[in-house]
N, C-alpha and C positions, 0 to 999 in steps of 0.2 A: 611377746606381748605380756607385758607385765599383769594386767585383768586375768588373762588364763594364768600366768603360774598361779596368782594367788586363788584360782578358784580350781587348780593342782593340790593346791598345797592345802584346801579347807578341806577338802576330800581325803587326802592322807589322813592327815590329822584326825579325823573324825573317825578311822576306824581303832577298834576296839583290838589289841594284839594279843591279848590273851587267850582269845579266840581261836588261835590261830598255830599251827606247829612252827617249829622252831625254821624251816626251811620257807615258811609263807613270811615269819615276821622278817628275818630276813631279807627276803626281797621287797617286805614292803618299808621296810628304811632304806634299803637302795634306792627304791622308788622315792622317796621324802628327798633323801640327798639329790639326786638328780634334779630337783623341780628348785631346790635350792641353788644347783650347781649354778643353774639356768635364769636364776636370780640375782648372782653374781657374791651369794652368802658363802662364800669360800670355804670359812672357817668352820662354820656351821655344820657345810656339809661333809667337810673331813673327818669329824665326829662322827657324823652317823655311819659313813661308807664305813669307818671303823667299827663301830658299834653291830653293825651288819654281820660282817665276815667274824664279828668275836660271836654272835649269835650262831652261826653257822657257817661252818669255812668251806663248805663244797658246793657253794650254790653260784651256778655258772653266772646267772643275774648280774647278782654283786659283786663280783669281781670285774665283771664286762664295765660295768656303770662304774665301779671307780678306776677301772682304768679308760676309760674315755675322760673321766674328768682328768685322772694324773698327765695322760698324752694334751689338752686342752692347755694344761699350764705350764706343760711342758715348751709349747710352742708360745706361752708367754713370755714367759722368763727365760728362751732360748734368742725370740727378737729382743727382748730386753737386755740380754749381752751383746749383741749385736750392736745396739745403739749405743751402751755405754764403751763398748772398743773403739765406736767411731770416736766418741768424745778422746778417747786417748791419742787416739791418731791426731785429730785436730788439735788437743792441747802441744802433743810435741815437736806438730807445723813439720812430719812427715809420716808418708803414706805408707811406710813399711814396719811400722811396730810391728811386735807379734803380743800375744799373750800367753804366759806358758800353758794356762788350762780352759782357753777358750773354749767355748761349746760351738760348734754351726746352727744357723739357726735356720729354724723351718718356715715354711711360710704362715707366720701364726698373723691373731690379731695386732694393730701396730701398736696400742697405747696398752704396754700387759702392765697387769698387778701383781708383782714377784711375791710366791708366797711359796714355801718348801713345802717334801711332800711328808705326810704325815701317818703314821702307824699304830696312832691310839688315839683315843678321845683326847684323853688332859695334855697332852702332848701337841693336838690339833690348836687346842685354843690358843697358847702359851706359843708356841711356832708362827701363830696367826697373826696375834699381839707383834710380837715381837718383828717379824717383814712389815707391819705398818707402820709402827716405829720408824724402822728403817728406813721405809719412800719415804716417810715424815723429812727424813734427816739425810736428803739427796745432795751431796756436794755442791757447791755451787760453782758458776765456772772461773770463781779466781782462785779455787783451790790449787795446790801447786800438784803437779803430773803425777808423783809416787800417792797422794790420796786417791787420784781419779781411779789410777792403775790397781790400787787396792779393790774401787768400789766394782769395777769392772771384772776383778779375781771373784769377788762375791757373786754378780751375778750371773759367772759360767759355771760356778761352785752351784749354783743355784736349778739352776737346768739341766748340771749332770745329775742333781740330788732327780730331779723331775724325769728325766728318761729314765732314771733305774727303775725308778717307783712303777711308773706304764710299763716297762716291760714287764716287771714282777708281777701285776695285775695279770697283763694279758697273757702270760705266760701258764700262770694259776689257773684262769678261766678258760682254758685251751684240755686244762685237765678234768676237767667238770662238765657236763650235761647243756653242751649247745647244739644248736641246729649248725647243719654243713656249711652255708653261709656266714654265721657269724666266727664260728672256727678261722675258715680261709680267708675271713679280713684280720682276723688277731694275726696270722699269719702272715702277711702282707705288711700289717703297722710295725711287727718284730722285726722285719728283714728294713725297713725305714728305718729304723729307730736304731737299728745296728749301724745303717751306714751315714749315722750323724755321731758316732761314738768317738769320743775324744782318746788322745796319746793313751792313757792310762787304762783305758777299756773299763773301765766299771760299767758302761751297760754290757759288755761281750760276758764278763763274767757273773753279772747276774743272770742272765740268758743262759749261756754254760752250767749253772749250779741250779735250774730249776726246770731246764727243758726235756732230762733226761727221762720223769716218769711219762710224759706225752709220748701218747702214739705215734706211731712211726708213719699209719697212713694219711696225719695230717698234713706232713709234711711230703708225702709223695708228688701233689701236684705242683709243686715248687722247686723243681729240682734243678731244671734250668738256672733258677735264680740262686740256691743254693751254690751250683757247682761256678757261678760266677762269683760268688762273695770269696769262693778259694783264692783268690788274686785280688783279692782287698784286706783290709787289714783286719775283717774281722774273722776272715779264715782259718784262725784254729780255735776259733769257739764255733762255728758250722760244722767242723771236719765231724766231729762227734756226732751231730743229728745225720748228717751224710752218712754215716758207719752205723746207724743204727737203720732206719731205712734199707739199707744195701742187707744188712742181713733178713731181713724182714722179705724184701721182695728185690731179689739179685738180678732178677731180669728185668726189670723197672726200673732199676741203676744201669746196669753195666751200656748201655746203648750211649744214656746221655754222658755220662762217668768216661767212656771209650773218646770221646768227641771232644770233651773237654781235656782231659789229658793230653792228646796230640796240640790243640791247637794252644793249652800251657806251653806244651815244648819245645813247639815252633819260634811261640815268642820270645825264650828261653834262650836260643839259637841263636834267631835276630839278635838280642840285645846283646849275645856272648862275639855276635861278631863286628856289630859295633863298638865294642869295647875292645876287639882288640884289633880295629884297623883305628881307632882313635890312639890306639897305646904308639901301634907303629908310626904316624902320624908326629905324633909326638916326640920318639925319637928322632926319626929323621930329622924335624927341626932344629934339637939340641946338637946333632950331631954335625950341621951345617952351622951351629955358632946362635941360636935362636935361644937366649937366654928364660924366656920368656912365652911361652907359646898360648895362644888364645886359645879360648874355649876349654871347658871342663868336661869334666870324665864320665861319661853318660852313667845313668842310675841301675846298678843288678840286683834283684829282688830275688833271692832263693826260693824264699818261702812259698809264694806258688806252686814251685814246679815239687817241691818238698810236699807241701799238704795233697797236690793231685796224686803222685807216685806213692803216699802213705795210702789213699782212700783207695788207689786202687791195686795195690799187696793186699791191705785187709780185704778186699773184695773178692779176688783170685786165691787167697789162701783159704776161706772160710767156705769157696766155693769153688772149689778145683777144679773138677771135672764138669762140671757146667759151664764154667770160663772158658774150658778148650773147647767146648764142644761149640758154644757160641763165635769164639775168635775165628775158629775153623768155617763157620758160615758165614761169615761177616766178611772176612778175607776174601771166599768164595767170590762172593755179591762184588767187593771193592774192583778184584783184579780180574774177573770174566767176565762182567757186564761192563764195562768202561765201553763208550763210544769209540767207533772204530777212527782213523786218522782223518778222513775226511769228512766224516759225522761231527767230528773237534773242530774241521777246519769252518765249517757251515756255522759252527755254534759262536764260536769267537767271531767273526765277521757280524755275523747280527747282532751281536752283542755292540759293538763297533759301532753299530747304524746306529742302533737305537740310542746309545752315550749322546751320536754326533746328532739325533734330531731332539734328543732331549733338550741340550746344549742350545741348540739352535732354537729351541721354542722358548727357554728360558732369556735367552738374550732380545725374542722378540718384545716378551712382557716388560721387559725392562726400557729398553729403549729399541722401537722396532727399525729407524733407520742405521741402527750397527749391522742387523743383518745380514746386509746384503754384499759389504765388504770383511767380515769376520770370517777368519782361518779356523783351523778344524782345533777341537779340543786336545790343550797338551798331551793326555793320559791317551788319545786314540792316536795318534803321532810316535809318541814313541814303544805302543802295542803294534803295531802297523812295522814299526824298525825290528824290534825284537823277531814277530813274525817270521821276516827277509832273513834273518840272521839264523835262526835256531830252531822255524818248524818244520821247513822242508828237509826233511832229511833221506840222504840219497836211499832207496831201498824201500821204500815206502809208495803205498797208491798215488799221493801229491805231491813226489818229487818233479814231474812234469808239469807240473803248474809253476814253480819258482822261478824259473825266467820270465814269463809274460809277468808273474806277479810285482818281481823286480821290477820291469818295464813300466808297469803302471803307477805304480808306487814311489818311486825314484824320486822324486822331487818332497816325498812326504815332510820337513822341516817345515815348506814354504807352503801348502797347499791349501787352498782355500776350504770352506766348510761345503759350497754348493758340489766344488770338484769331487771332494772327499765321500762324499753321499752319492753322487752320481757312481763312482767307478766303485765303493763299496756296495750298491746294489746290484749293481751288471753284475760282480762275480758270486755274490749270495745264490743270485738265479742262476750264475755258471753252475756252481757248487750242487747248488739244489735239486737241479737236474740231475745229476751223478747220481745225487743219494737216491734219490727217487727210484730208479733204478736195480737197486738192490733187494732184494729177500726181506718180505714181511715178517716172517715167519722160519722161526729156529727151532734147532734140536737143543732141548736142555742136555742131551749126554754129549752135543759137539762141542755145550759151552760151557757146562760146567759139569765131568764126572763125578768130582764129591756128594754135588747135592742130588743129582740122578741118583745116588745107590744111598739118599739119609736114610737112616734108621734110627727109630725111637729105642730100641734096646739100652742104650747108651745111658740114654738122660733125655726128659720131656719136655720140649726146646718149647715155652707160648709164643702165638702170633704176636707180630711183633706190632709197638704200641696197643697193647691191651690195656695196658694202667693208663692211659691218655684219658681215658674217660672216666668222668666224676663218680659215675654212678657205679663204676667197676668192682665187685665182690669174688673171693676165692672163687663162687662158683658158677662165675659168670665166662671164666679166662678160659678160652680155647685153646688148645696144645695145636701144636704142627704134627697133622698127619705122614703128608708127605710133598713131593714138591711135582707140578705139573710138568707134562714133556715138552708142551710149546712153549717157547719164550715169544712173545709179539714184539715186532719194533714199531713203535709208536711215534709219530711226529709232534707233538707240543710247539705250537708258537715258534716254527721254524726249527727247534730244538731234536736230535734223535734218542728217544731213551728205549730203554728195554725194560717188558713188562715181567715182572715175574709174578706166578701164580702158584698159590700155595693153599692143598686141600686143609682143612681144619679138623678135628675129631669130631666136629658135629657133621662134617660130613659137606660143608658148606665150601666155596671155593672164595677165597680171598685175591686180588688183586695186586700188587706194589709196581709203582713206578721206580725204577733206579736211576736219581738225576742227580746229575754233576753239578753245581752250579759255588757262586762264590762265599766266602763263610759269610762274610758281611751281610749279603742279600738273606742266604738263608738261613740265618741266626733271628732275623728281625722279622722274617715271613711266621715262623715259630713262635716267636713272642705274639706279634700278632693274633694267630691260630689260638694261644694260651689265652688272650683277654676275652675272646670271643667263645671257648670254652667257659670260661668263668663267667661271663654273662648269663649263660643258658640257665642256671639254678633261679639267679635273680627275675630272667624274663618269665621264668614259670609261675615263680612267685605272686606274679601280678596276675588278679583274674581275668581281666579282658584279655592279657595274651594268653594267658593260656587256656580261656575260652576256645579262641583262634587256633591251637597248634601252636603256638610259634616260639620258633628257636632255630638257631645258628646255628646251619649245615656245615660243620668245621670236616673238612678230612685232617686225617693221621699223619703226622707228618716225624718222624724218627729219625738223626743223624748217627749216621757209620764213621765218616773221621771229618774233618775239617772242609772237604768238599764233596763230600758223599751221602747222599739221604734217603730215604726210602720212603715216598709218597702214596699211601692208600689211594687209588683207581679204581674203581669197582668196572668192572665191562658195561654195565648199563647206562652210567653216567653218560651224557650229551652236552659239549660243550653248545654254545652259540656260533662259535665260528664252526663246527662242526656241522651247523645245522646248514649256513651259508652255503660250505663245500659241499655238502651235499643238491643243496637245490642248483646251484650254478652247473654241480657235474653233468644233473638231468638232463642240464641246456644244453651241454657242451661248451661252458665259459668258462676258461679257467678263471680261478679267485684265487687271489693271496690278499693276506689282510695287511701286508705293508701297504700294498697300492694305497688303501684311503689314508696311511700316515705318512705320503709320500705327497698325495696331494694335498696334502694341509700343511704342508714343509714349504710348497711349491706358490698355494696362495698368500703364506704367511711372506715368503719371497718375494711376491710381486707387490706384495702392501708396502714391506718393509722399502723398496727401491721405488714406489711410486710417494712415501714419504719425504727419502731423502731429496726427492724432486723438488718436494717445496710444495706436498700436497698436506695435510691433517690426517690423522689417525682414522677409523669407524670405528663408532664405538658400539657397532653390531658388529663386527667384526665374525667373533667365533660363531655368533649363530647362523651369519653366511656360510661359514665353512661348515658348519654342523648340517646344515641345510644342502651343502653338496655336497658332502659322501653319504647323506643317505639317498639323495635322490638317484647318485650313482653306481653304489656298491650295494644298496642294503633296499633290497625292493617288499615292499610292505607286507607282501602275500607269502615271502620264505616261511616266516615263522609259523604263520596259519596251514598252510599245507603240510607242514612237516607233523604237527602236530593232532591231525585232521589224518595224516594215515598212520599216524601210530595210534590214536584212541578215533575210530571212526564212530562210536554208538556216542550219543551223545550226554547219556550221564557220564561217561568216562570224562568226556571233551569236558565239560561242566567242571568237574570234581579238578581236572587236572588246570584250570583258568586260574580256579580258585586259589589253588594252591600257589602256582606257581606266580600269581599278583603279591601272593602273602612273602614269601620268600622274597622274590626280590625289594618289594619295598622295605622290608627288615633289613637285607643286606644295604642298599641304596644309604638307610640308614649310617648303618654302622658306617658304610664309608665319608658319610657325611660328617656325622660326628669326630672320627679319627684322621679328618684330612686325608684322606686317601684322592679321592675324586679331582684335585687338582692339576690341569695340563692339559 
């Protein structure tokens, strides 16, 4: 609103700065520049954000405030490359020019006003001049291609000038006196800003030549996204904040640092053996007379697997014997708590079902008369073949299941989606029966000696994900006492994991789940986990919420190698389906929670074939189905009884209503917000 800056900007203006120490005047020209910024006085305001930091170079303020403005024009004059490449493109009537020093461009505003970034007052103006000029004096389009090509070199020249500048800002103000929030967004704009950095790297090495006096625990909560930039190009300007970090806090690295190395190396592998069954490929062509052979030479990247194996030498040398003593328990965890073979086979089948009813519900959204004659999903077709082939192996608990399983399976190429889901659920329940049957309850010296005899003599191993949390200080981190003698087998969503329990020096007993699952899924379950930590500071931040309490109950979630994790469980947690099983056992009804996604498989079936009939869609559809699994499975009074004998006095019942309406509408949220709730 134009009325407010200028009644911004009469307020600046009217204070007196002599009044004022050199860290107030300071921020009050940051202040000026900003209300300028926001006026669209470009020039103006380069000068003062200048005039600011030459006033006083350590005041977080002003450097936050001009680098919001540098990042703002950055994203001008980065669409403003962008537009004039297109013009290139279109002047030489094809779509594959390149430019040697294009910029990517952000999603900025669309109509920018290219102006470079600026480092002093007289330099602001005369810089300022000089880009208006220039729009002044925009090629026209019957200039000939090497003009356009030129003006299009200026303006990527222009927006790499502009990323260095915001990083250098943000990178400055990262060293200076801000709150935790504004920290972990500079934080967040630098790891952007990095992955728009062109061939030459000039933002990686201004980043690299200014990130080094920043502390090490700004960068702790980013490590994930860190240890992923190692396989981008801007990977050896990160390696260094990652080495700095790791020494700082070794136990805070090596968990996430372990997980990404493997699954570097893996890719490593992959790509080493695509290359050379392409190589062999290739000869055998020539050598049959194939003068010519198609297809090129797939791409191998060293440098990944080079910056992971550098981060983690300096990690293991600087910290020897806490690396073994850590790999030693970590190995432990990987190779004696693994699911037993038919604990595996249980897990893969439901995995299976769920692919095929995913699959199946997505096809009904789309067009629901496919349904009803759509075969099963490729990727469950040839898991299913693979299975036959290579899981039963003779000597094993499930080598007697391989014949019927054959039997049943045998036509899997051609099998339809309804068949597929029928005969993978009969043997889920075959399966699950078996498991059920087995031992809840383990001896940690049957399953793992080593960690039965830890000792802290050695070296003071912390519980594991203690730096997960924001608010984590030296002396806040609990050390590993010792490790408990029962292990629990736990059933999760059909899944069997095993519990470990681990005392704390406070004396307190910590819980960990050890699940297997796929990197894919639990890389993005983690990320997830991570936004939702980073929310909590903001949600506090606001009074009404945090009037209420409220914040994102995140548990801990830590990776051991590529399909191995360690999921905080505390024993009092209560899921929902938990609460279910438990009321139906009272009855004596068995409950599995596939049945209600089996019957919504099954209505969605009969809609989809009373379509093809030559009937119309309902477009109440899901709230019919929503309407009969709860009528069905979910009777209105579980939740209230269950919760009615755990808190019987009634300020508990009260207090606990409260709470738990506050919780799940914040969660409901978030998943609203992040698309989760969809299906």
């Amino acid at each position: 609103d134009t009325g407010n800056h200028l009644g911004h900007l009469e307020v600046v203006n009217s204070i007196q700065l002599q009044h004022f120490t050199a860290d107030q005047q300071s921020e009050l020209l940051a202040m000026k520049a900003s209300v300028l910024h926001r006026k669209g006085e470009y020039g103006e305001a380069s000068k003062l954000f200048s005039a600011a930091v030459s006033i006083s170079d350590d005041v977080g303020y002003s450097w936050l405030a001009w680098h919001l403005y540098c990042d703002h024009m950055f994203m001008l004059a980065a669409s403003n490359a962008r537009k004039e490449m297109d013009k290139v493109r279109q002047a030489e009537g094809q779509g594959n020019a390149s430019l040697p020093s294009e910029s990517p461009a952000s999603n900025g505003e669309p109509s920018a006003k290219r102006a470079p970034p600026v480092q002093s007052g007289d330099t602001a103006a005369k810089t300022e001049d000089a880009s208006t000029e220039e729009s002044s004096e925009l090629p026209a389009p019957e200039l000939d291609v090497e003009k356009q090509r030129e003006v299009a070199k200026n303006s990527a020249r222009q927006a790499r000038e502009w990323g260095v500048a915001a990083i250098t800002c943000a990178v400055t103000a990262m060293r200076c006196k801000l709150t935790r929030c504004q920290t972990q967004s500079l934080v967040a704009r630098c790891l952007l800003l990095l992955s728009h950095d062109e061939a030459s790297g000039a933002m990686g090495q201004a980043f690299h030549r200014l990130s080094e006096p920043v502390e090490a625990s700004c960068w702790k909560q980013w490590l994930p996204q860190l240890l992923t930039n190692l396989s981008r190009a801007e990977g050896k300007f990160v390696l260094p904040v990652i080495a700095r970090v790791a020494k700082q806090f070794p136990q805070a690295v090596y968990y996430h640092l372990r997980a990404a190395f493997l699954e570097i190396r893996a890719a490593h592998q992959t790509a080493l053996d695509k290359m050379a069954k392409y190589r062999a490929t290739k000869k055998a062509k020539l050598a049959d007379g194939d003068a010519d052979p198609s297809g090129s030479e797939p791409a191998l990247s060293r440098e990944p697997l080079s910056h992971a194996s550098t981060a983690m030498h300096h990690l293991r040398t600087k910290h020897s014997m806490l690396a073994a003593v850590m790999e030693n328990i970590i190995d432990e965890v990987i190779t004696r708590f693994k699911p037993l073979p038919v604990e595996e086979l249980l897990r893969t089948l439901r995995v299976l079902l769920d692919e095929c009813l995913k699959t199946a519900f997505i096809i009904f959204e789309k067009s629901p008369s496919d349904l009803a004659e759509a075969l099963a999903p490729t990727s469950v077709r040839v898991h299913i073949k693979r299975l036959i082939e290579s899981f039963f192996v003779q000597g094993t608990a499930i080598f007697h299941f391989k014949q019927e399983f054959s039997q049943d399976f045998d036509n899997v190429t051609k099998m339809s989606m309804s068949g597929c889901i029928t005969k993978l659920r009969a043997w889920c329940q075959r399966i699950s029966k078996s498991v059920s049957e087995r031992p809840r309850v383990l001896r940690l010296e049957e399953v793992s000696r080593v960690l039965s005899q830890f000792s802290t003599t050695l070296m003071e191993v912390e519980l594991p994900g203690e730096h997960l949390d924001e608010m984590a200080s030296p002396h806040s981190i609990v050390k590993i006492d010792s490790f408990l003698t029962d292990v629990d087998v736990i059933t999760v969503h059909g899944a069997s994991f095993r519990r470990l329990k681990i005392r704390g020096r406070n004396g307190k007993v910590y819980s960990y789940l050890v699940q297997h699952a796929p990197s894919r899924y639990a890389r993005t379950e983690e990320r997830y986990q991570q936004l939702l930590r980073f929310l909590n500071p903001v949600i506090r931040s606001h009074k009404e919420a945090a009037k209420r309490g409220l914040q994102m109950c995140v548990p801990k979630t830590l990776p051991l190698s590529q399909h191995v994790r360690l999921l905080q469980d505390p024993d009092k947690h209560v899921s929902l389906e938990d609460v279910l099983e438990r009321y139906a056992s009272k009855r004596d009804k068995p409950f599995d929670a596939e049945d209600a996604v089996l019957v919504s498989y099954q209505l969605r079936l009969e809609e989809a074939k009373r379509v093809k009939a030559g009937g119309t869609a309902s477009e109440t559809f899901r709230k019919e189905v929503f309407d009969r699994i709860r009528r069905q499975f979910v009777p209105s009074e579980a939740l209230t009884r269950y919760i009615r004998d755990v808190y019987p006095d009634n300020d508990s019942y009260w207090a606990f209503k409260r709470r738990f309406t506050s919780q799940l509408g914040i969660m409901d949220f978030a998943s609203y917000v992040l698309v989760l709730s969809k299906g």
